[in-house]
C-alpha positions in Angstrom: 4.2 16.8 -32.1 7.4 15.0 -30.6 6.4 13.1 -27.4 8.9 14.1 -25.2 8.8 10.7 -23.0 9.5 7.0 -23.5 6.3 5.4 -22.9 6.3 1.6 -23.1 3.2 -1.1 -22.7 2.3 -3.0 -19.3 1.3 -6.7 -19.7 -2.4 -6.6 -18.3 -2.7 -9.0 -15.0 -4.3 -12.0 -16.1 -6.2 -11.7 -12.4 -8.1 -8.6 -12.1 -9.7 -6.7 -9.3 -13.2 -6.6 -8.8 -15.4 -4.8 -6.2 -16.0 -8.3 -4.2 -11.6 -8.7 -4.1 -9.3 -8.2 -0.8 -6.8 -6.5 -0.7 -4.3 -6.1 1.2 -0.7 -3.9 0.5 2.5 -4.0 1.7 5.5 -1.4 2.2 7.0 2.1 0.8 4.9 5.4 1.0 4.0 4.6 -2.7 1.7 1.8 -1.6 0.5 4.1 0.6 -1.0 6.3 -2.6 -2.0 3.5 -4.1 -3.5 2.0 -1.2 -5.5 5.3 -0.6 -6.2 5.4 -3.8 -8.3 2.4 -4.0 -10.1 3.2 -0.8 -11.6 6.2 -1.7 -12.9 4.1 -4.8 -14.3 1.9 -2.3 -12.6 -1.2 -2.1 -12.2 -3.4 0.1 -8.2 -2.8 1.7 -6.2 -3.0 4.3 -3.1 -0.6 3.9 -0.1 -1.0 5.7 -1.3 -2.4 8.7 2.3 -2.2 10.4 2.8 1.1 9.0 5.0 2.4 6.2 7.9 -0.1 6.0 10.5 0.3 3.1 12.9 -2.8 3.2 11.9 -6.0 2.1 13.1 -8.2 4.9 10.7 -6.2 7.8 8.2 -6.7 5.2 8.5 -10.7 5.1 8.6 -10.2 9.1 5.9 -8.8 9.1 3.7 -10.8 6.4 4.7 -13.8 8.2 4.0 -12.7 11.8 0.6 -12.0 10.2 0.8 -15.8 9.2 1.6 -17.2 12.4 -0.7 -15.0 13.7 1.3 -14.6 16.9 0.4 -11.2 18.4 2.4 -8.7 20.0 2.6 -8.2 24.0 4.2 -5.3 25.7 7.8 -7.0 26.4 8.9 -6.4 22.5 8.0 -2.5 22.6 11.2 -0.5 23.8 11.2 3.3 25.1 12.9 6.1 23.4 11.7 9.7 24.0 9.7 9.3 26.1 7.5 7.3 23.6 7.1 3.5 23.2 7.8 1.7 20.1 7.5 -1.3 18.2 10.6 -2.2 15.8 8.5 -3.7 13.1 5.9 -0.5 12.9 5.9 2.8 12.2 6.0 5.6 14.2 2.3 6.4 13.8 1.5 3.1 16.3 4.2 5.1 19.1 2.6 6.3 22.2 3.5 7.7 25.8 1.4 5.1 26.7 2.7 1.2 26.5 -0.3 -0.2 27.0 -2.3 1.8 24.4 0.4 1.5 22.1 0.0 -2.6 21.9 -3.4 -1.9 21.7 -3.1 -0.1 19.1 -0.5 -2.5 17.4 -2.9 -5.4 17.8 -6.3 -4.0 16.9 -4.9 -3.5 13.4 -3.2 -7.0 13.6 -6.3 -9.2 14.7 -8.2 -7.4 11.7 -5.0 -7.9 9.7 -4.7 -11.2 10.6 -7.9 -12.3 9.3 -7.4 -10.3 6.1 -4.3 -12.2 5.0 -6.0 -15.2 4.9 -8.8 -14.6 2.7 -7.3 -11.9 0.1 -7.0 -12.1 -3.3 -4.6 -9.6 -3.7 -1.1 -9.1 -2.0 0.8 -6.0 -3.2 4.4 -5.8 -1.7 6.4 -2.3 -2.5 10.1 -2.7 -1.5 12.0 1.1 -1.2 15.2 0.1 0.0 18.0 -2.7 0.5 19.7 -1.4 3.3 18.4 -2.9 6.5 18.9 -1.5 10.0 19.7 -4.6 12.6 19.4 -4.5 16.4 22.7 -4.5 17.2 21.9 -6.2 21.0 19.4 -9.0 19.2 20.2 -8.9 15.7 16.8 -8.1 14.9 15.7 -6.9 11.9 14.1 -3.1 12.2 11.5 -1.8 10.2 12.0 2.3 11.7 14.6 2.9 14.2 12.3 5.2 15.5 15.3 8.1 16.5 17.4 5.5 18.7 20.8 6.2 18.5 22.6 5.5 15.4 25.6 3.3 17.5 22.7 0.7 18.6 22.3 -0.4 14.8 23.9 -2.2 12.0 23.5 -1.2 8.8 23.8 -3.6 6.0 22.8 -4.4 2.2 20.6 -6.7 2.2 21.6 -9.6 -1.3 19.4 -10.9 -4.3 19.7 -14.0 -2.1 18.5 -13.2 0.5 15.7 -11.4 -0.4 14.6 -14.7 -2.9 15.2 -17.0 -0.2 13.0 -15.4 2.6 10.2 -14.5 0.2 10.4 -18.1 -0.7 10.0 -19.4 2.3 7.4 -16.5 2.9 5.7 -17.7 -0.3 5.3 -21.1 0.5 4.1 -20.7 3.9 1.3 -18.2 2.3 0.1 -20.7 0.0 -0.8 -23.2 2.9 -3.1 -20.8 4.5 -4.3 -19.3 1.5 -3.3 -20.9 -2.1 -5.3 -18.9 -4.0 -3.9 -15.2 -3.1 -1.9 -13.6 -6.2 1.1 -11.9 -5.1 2.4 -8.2 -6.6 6.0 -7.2 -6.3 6.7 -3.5 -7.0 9.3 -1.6 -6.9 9.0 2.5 -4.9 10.0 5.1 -7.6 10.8 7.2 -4.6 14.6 7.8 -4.5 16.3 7.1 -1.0 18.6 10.0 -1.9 20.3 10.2 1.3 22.3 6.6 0.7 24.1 8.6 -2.4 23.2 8.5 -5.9 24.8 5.8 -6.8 24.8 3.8 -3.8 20.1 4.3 -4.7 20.8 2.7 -7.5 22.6 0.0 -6.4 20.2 -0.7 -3.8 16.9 -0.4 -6.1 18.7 -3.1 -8.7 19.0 -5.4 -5.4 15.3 -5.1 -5.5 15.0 -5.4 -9.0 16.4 -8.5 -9.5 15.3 -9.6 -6.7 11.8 -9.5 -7.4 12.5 -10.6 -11.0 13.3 -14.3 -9.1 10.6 -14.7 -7.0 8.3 -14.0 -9.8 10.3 -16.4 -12.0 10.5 -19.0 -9.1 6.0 -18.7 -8.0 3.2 -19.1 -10.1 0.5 -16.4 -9.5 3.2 -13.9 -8.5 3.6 -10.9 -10.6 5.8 -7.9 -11.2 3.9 -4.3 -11.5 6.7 -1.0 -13.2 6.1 1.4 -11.0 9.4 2.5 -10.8 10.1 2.2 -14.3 6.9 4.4 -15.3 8.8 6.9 -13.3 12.5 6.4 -14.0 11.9 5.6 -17.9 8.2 6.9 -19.1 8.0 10.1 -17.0 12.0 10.6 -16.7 11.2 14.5 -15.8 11.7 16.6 -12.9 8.0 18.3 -13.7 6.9 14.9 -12.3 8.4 14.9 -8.9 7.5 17.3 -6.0 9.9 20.4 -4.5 12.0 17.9 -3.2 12.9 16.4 -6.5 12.8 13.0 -4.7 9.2 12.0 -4.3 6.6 11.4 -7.4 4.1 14.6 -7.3 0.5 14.4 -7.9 0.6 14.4 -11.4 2.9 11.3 -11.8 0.9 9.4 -9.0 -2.3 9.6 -10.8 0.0 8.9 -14.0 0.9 5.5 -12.7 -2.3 4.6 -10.8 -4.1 4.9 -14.2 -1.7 2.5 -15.3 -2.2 0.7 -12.5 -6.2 0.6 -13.3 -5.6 -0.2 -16.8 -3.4 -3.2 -15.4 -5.8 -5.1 -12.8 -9.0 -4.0 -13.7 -11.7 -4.8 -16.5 -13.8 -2.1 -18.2 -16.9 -2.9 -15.6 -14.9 -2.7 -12.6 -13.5 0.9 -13.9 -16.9 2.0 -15.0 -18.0 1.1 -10.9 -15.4 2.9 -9.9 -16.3 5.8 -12.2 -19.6 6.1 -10.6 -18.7 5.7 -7.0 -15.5 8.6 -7.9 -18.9 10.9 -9.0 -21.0 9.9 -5.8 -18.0 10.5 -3.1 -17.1 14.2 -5.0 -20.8 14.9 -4.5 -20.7 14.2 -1.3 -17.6 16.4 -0.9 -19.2 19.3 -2.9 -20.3 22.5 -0.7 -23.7 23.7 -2.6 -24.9 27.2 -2.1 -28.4 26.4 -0.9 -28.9 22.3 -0.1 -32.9 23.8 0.7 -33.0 24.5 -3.2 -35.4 22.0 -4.8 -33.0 21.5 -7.8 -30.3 20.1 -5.4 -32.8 17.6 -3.3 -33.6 16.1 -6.8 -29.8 15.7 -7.1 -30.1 14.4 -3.8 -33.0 11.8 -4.7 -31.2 10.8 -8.0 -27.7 9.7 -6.0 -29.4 8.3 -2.7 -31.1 6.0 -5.7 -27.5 5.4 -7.2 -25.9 4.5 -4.0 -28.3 2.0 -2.8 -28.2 0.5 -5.9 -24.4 0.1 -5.8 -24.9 -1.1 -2.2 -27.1 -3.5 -3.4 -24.9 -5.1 -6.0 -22.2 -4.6 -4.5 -22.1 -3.8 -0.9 -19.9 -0.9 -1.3 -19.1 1.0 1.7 -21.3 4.2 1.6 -22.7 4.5 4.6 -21.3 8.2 5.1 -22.6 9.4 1.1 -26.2 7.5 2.1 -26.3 9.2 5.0 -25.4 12.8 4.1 -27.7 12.4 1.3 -30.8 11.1 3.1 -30.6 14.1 5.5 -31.0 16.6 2.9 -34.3 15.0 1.8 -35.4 14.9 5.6 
């Protein structure tokens, strides 16, 4: 049968992910999926803590404010719609409220904070080159969060300067925490409204960009997400009604890719099990009194302390529902 796809091999990550790895990611909506991904498998990750950001310089602002560990105060949020934001997070952190919307800004950053300096993993998913500046400050902004278009400049960001802030991003990570490897990736999601051409140009930027940092860094690494989409998939029976986004199908497609990349057969097998333990726990049975489902019951309370044990996966919730039905 002709494949009608051009599938090509992935370079397996020398460093792999276990169940004991942090992780931390980094970007676009896509490391959103994959960061949801790997928590509901149980890993330990924290994803997106400022939010979905999609250009690489309010990335490295933020990566490195997380270095500094400088945190935020209620004179850098601004008010627009009746809502107050922060120009380095998403939307989501917005409130009517300033105070609880610093609060919530630096809960996730203390916990951030601390995470960035012990984790094995950094994933960073660039989506765009354009950048958004402040025109009053010059400040880069990460979502202009429905501001007026006139109080921004709007600029392609260079190869340059990408590699030289991720540099000096780089070498300021390595002093706090030398043993983190670094992933670049790449969104597949099309930023359709800068023009067709004008997407392409900007995803090249990235391209290349990331190309040099992982040429200039040792235990920095480049993951194909974008070209699993653009040049394996290459379909529009991979991408959702809006012909712009990567559906479901072509998520999983990559993630398992993604698996295959960073993780060794025992780590996969893990997550096997704990993928059969969580869609139990999801699983509506007609009668839970029924003796045949409280030996169910018995057999996975038995499987999910013993993954607790060896690994101190967070079950809580699946011991828990499990434990009730054999009160």
């Amino acid at each position: 049968m002709e494949l009608f796809r051009t599938p090509f091999s992935i370079v397996p990550s020398e460093t792999k992910i276990r169940y004991n790895s942090c992780i931390m990611l980094m970007g676009s909506c896509f490391s959103e999926h994959i960061g949801n991904n790997l928590n509901d498998a149980k890993f330990s990750v924290d994803n997106n803590p400022f939010g979905i950001v999609y250009n690489p310089l309010s990335i490295k602002r933020g990566l490195s404010r997380l270095l500094d560990g400088v945190e935020y105060s209620t004179d850098e949020l601004l008010m627009n719609q009746e809502l107050w934001n922060s120009f380095d997070h998403h939307g989501k952190f917005s409130n009517i409220d300033p105070n609880a919307c610093i609060s919530s800004i630096n809960n996730q950053f203390i916990i951030s904070k601390q995470n960035i300096s012990k984790a094995n993993f950094l994933f960073i998913t660039f989506g765009t080159s354009y950048v958004y500046y402040l025109k009053s400050t010059q400040q880069v902004v990460a979502n202009c969060h429905k501001f007026p278009a006139n109080v921004f400049d709007r600029k392609k960001v260079t190869i340059e300067e990408i590699v030289e802030e991720y540099s000096v991003l780089i070498t300021h990570s390595r002093q706090i925490n030398p043993a983190m490897c670094i992933v670049f990736t790449v969104s597949p999601v099309r930023h359709w409204k800068d023009g067709a051409h004008e997407n392409q140009l900007s995803k090249s930027i990235l391209l290349l960009a990331a190309e040099r940092i992982c040429d200039k860094f040792d235990r920095t690494f480049y993951f194909p997400s974008y070209e699993l989409m653009m040049d394996d998939l290459r379909d529009y029976r991979f991408y959702d009604e809006d012909m712009v986004h990567p559906n479901h199908i072509a998520v999983n497609y990559i993630w398992q890719k993604f698996i295959n990349c960073f993780m060794e057969s025992k780590t996969i097998s893990i997550m096997n099990e704990v993928e059969k333990i969580v869609s139990a726990r999801k699983h509506r049975p007609f009668n839970t009194e029924s003796t045949q489902y409280k030996d169910f019951a018995q057999k996975t309370l038995i499987q999910i302390r013993h993954l607790q044990q060896q690994f101190q996966l967070p079950l809580l919730e699946e011991e828990n529902y499990f434990a009730s039905i054999l009160r």
